[in-house]
N, C-alpha and C positions, 0 to 999 in steps of 0.2 A: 504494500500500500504506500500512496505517497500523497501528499501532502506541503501547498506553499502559497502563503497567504498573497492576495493576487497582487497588492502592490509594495511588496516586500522583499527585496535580496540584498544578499549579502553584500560585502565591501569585498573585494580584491584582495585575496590574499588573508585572509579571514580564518582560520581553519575552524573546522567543527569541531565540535563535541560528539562524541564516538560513544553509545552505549550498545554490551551486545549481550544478549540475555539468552539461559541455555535453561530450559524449561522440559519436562517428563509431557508427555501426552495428558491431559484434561486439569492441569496443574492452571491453566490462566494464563502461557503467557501471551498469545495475540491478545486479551483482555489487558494485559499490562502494557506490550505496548502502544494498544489505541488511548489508555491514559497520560502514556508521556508523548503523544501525539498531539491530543487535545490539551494538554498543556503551555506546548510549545508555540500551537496555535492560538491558544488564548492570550499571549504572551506578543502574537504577532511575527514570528520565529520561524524562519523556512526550516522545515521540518520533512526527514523520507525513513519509510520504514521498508525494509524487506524483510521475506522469513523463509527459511527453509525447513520443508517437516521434514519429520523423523518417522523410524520404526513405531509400532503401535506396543512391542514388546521392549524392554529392558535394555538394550542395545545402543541407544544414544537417544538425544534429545532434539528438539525441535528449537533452534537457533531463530531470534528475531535481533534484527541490527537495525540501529536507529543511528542517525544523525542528524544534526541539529544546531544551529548557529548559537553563541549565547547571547548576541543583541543584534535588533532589528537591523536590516542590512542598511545598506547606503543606498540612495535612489539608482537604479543605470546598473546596479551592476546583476550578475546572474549566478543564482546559488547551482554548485557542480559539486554532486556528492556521489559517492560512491557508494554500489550495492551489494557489494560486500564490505566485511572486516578486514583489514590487513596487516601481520602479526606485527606486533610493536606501534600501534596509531590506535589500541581500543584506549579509551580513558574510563570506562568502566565497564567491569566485568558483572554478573547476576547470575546465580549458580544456584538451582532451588534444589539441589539435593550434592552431596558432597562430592563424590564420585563425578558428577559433571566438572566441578572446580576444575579437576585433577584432570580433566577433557580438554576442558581449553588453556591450561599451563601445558599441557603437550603439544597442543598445537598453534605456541607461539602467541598465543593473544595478551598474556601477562606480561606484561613486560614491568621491568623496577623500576625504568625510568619515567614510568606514565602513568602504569593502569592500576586503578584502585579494587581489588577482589572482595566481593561480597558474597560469601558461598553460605549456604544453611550446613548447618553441622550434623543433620542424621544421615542417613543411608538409607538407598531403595535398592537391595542387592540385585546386580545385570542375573540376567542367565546363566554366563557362565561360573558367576560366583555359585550358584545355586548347585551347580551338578558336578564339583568338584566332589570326589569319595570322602574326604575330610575338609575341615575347616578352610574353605576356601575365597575367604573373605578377605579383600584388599586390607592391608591395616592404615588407619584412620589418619595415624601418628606421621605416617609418611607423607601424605597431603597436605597436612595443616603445616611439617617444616615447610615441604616445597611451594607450598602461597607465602608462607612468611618472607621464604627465602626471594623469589621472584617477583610478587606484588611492591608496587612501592607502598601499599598501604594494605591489609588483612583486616576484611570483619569477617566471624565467626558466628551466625546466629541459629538462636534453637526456634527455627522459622515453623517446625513444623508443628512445635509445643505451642507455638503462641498462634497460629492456626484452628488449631484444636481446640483453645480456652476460650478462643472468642466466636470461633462459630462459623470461620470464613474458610478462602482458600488460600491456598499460600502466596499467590502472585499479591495481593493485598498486603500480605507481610513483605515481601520482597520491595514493592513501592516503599509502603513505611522505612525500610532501612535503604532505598536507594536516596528518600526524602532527607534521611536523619544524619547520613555522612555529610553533608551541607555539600553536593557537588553538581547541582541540577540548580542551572541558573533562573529559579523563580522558587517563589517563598510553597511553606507547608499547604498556606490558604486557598492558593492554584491549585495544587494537587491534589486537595478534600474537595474540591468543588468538581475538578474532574471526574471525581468516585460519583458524585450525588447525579452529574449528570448522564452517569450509565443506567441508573434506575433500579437495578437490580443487586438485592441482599446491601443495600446501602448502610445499614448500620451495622452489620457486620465489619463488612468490611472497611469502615473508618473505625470501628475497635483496634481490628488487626493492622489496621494501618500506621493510628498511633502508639501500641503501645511496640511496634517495631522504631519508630521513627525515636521513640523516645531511648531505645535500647540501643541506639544505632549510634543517637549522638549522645550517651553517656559515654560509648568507648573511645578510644582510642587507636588501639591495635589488640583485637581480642585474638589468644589464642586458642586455637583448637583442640591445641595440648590440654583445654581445661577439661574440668573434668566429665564424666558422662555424665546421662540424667541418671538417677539415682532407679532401682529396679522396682518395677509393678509391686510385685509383694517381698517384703523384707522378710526375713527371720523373728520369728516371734519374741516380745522378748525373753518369754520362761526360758528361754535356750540358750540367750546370749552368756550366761554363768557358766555352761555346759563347754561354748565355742569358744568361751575364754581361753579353760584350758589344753585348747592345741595349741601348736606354733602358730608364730604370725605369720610364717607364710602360707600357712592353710584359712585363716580368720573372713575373708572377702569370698571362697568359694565353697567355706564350710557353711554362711550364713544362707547363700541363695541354693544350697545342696538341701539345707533342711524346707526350704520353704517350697521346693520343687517336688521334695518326697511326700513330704505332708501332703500337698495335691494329688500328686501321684496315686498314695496309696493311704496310709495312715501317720499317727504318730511313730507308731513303734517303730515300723518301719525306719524313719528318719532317725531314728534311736540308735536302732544297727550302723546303718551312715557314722553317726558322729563316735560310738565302737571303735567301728574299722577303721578310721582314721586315728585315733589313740593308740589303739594295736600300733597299728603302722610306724607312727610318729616313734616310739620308744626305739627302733629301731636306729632311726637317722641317728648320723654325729648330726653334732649341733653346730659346728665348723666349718663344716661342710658347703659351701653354692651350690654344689649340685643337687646336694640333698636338701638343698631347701626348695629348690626349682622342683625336686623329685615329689616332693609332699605337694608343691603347691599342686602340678600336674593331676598327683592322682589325685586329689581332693574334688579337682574340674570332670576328671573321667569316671570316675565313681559316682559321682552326682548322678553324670549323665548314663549310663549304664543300669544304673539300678528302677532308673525312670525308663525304660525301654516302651520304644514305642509297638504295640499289641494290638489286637483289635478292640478289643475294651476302652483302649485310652483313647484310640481313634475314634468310638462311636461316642464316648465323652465329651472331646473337644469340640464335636461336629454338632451336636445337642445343646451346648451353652449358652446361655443368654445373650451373653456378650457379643459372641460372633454374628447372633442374627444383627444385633443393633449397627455391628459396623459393617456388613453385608449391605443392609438398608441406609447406612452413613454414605458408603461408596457410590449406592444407586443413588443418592441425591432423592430418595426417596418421603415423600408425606408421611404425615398422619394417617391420612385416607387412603394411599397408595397401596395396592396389594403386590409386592415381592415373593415370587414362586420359585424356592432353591431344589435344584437338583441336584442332586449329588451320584456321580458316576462307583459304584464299587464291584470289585472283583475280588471274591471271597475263592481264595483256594485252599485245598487240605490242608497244607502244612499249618496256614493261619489258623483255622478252624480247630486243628491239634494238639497247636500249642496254649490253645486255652480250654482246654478241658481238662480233667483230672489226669495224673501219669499214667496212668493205667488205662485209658480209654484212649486217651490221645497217642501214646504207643502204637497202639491197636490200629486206631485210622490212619498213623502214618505208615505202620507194614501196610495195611491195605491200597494202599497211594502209590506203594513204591512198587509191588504187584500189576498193576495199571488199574485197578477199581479206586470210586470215588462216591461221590455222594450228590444226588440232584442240585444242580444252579451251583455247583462248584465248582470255579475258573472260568465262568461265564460274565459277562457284563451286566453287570444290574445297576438301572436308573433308578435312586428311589427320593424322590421328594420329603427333604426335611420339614419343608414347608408345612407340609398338610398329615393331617393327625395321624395316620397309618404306618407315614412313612415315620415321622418324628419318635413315634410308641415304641418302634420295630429297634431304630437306634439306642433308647434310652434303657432300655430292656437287655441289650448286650450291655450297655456301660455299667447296668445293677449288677453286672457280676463280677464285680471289683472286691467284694468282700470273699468270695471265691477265689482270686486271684492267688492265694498261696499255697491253693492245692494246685495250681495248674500243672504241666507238661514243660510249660518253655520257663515257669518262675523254679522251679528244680534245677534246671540245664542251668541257667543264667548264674544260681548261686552259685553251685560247682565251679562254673568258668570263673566265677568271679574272685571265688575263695584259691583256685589255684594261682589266677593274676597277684592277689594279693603276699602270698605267700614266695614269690620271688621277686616282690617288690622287696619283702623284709629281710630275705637272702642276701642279695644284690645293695642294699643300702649300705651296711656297715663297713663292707668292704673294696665297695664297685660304687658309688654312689653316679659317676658317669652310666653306665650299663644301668643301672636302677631309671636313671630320667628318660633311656629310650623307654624301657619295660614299661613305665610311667603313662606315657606317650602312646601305645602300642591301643588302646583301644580306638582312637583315634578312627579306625579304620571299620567301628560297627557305628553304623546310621542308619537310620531309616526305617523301610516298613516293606512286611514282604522280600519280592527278588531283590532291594537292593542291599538290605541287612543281609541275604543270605551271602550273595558276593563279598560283603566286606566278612564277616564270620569265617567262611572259608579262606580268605588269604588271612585273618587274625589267625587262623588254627594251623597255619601252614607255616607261619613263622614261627610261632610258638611251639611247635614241634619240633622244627630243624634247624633254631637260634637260639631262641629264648632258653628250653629245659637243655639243653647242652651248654650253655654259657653257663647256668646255675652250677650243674655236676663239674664244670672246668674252675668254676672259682671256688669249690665245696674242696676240691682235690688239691686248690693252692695255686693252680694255673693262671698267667697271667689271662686277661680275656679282654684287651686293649681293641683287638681286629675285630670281635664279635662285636662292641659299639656301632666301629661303622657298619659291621654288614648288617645291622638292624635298623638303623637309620635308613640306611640305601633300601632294605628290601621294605620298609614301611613306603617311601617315596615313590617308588616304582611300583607297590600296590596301589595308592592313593592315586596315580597318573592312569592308569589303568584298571579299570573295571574285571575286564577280561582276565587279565592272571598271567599273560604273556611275560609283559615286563619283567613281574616279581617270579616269576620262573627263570627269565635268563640274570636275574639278580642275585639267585642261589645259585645258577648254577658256576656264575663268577666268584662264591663261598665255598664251592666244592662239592656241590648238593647235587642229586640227580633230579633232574626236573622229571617232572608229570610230561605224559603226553598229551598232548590240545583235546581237549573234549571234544567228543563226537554232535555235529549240529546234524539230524534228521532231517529227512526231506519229507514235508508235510505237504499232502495232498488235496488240495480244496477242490470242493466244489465251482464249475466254472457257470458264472449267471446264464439263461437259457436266454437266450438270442429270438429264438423260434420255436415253434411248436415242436418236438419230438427233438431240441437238438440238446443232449444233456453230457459232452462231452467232458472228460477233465483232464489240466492240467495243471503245472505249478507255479505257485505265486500267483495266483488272480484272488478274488474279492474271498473275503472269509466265508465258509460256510459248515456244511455236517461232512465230517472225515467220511470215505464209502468202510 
């Protein structure tokens, strides 16, 4: 879009004001910039916007670039702006989610001699952070130096908390802090009037607007390095006496381990938790870095381990209030409005096994591995949370959480767990290096289903032919210096690879005999009937009933 008041250009030689704003899909920023449009314009201000969209998924954002004289031109002459950005000429930057920041410092738009960074300080994880095997998340800490380092100027704001409080969308926060760094030549009272004359969610968004504009020009150079927002639920405090006494460097992921378990499952539960970590801890030296990274580690992987995701927890999370409200938050949905949630599930044996008692769940997984199953098992089922049937059906699996300690997979998981443990406390005294892989080592169980079972198998692969052999080499007095890295290495090359390839030529660079490639079958579909009597089949065409 563009924009230039009819008797109005520039002076010769004039240069613009450069803003260029990196916006997520339904975030507001064309909204934002027809505000500093009309701005400009009210102002009298030859003013040009362009935009270029983006993916609809995670992958980048949708770029709008404005430029902008800061006083009315001179009579005779002709405002020449350009429709793009060019690296080292933005003078401000707009960043509504952090990871964008970190977009356009790579692509030269920050510059230290010019450009003022205004990025919001949470995160909306890309795709590929998401389908990393383990913790695949950019870290935070990295961004915030390199805006400090490259920005001539860093603001850091919690754009999407102060969003949230007032009711708006974020691009209304983003105004307010482009308002509040004082670098948009026209006062606050321009820019609220420009809200009012878009007509829509108007007092919202001058909430959001001001109490960014106020946070914006209370800073200075806020850094990112501050700290996170504090977590949804703390530790209670009957506990904090309990979590006292571990080490401090178990105290931050002993507090959100108990409040995890507690949801999870029960109290006692989270009882055992703070337990095994005391076990554990007696072990470390207390001199030790490694062994305090070792504690702090497993304090993180225990938490998360002992909360395994099931189908119970699944049909928990998917039934809570909460989710419907922010479901209905995203649709931008009424009071009166009717939101119809679907939810896609594939319910296969093994999940179905693992939460039944041992002794039954055994039973249907011999039967599974046989090739027998059980009706609408490994099939796609659509079923509507929404509506009372579908909702009862989920809530009814999540009632069997108090069941949950006779299960099939809450046996397995202890065991696994009790033996993880038990060459953490090996490995501390003596190997506290080798202890922080060990530590590390569950890293590699996430998720739900096929993709727990891949990480499981390469967890049980290393732990077979690293992990309990490094134990009996340092039980024996052996150095075990080489076994750190080949567990580090073969954790990495699991985590890179789903498949098991990698961490197969990983041992066998340890001296291991690898596995041979599992066998992929060749599945016979049904091919869709074209014509009357033509019912041919072949492979790979549409899914249908195996002949």
């Amino acid at each position: 879009m563009s924009a230039t008041p009819s008797n109005s250009v520039p002076a010769a030689g004039d240069a613009p004001f450069c803003i260029l704003i990196a916006a997520l899909g339904g975030e507001g920023g064309g909204v934002l910039a027809d505000w500093i449009v009309g701005c400009a314009l009210a102002q009298g201000l030859p003013v040009q916007a362009t935009s270029v969209p983006g993916v609809a998924q995670r992958t980048g954002a949708t770029s709008y670039y404005i430029e902008t004289l800061r006083a009315p031109a001179a009579p005779g002459s002709q405002p020449v702006f350009a429709l793009n950005p060019m690296p080292g000429r933005v003078d401000v930057v707009l960043a509504s989610e952090l990871l964008e920041a970190a977009r356009m410092i790579e692509r030269g738009f920050v510059s230290p001699a010019r450009t003022t960074l205004i990025a919001a300080r949470h995160r909306v994880y890309t795709t590929a952070e998401k389908m990393q095997m383990g913790d695949g998340r950019f870290h935070d800490a990295r961004i915030h130096e390199a805006a400090a380092q490259f920005a001539r100027r860093y603001l850091s704001l919690d754009m999407e908390g102060l969003a949230t409080r007032h009711g708006t969308v974020i691009s209304a926060v983003m105004f307010g802090a482009l308002a509040g760094s004082g670098l948009l030549p026209w006062s606050r009272a321009v820019c609220e009037e420009a809200i009012r004359r878009g007509g829509l969610g108007v007092d919202a968004s001058l909430a959001g607007f001001g109490a960014a504009f106020d946070a914006a020009a209370g800073a200075t150079i806020e850094s990112a390095l501050a700290e996170a927002p504090a977590a949804a639920r703390a530790a209670p405090e009957v506990w904090a006496p309990l979590i006292a006494t571990l080490p401090e460097s178990m105290h931050a992921f002993a507090a959100h381990g108990v409040a995890r378990l507690i949801d999870w499952q029960d109290a006692p539960w989270a009882r055992e938790y703070v337990d095994r970590l005391a076990a554990l801890a007696t072990a470390a030296p207390p001199e030790s870095a490694a062994a305090r990274d070792s504690l702090a580690e497993a304090a993180r992987q225990l938490a998360l381990w002992m909360s395994y995701e099931d189908a119970i927890r699944v049909a928990d999370l998917k039934t809570r209030p909460e989710r419907f409200a922010r479901i209905r938050a995203e649709a931008q949905a009424g009071d009166d409005d009717i939101v119809r949630i679907v939810d896609y599930l594939k319910p296969g044996s093994e999940e179905i096994a693992q939460i039944l008692p041992r002794a039954l769940g055994k039973r249907l997984r011999a039967r599974a591995a046989r090739g027998g199953g059980l009706p609408l098992l490994g099939r796609g089922l659509h079923m509507s949370t929404s509506h009372v049937r579908g909702y009862l059906a989920l809530r009814l699996l999540a009632g069997l959480r108090p069941l949950r300690r006779r299960s099939l997979r809450f046996h397995e998981e202890r065991e696994a767990i009790g033996r993880w443990l038990d060459a953490l406390g090996r490995s501390l005294p003596g190997a506290p290096e080798l202890a922080l892989q060990i530590a590390g080592l569950p890293r590699l169980l996430k998720g739900y289903g096929d993709t727990w079972a891949r990480g499981r198998a390469s967890y049980d692969r290393i732990f077979t032919t690293l992990v309990s052999p490094a134990i009996a080499e340092l039980a024996a007095g052996r150095e075990v210096r080489d076994r750190v890295g080949q567990i580090r290495d073969a954790v990495s090359a699991a985590l890179a690879d789903p498949e098991g390839r990698r961490l197969e030529d990983s041992l066998a660079r340890a001296g291991i005999e690898p596995l041979p490639p599992k066998p992929k079958p060749i599945v016979w579909m049904r091919k869709p009937r074209s014509g009357p009597g033509d019912g041919k089949r072949e492979i790979g065409e549409n899914p249908g009933t195996a002949p």
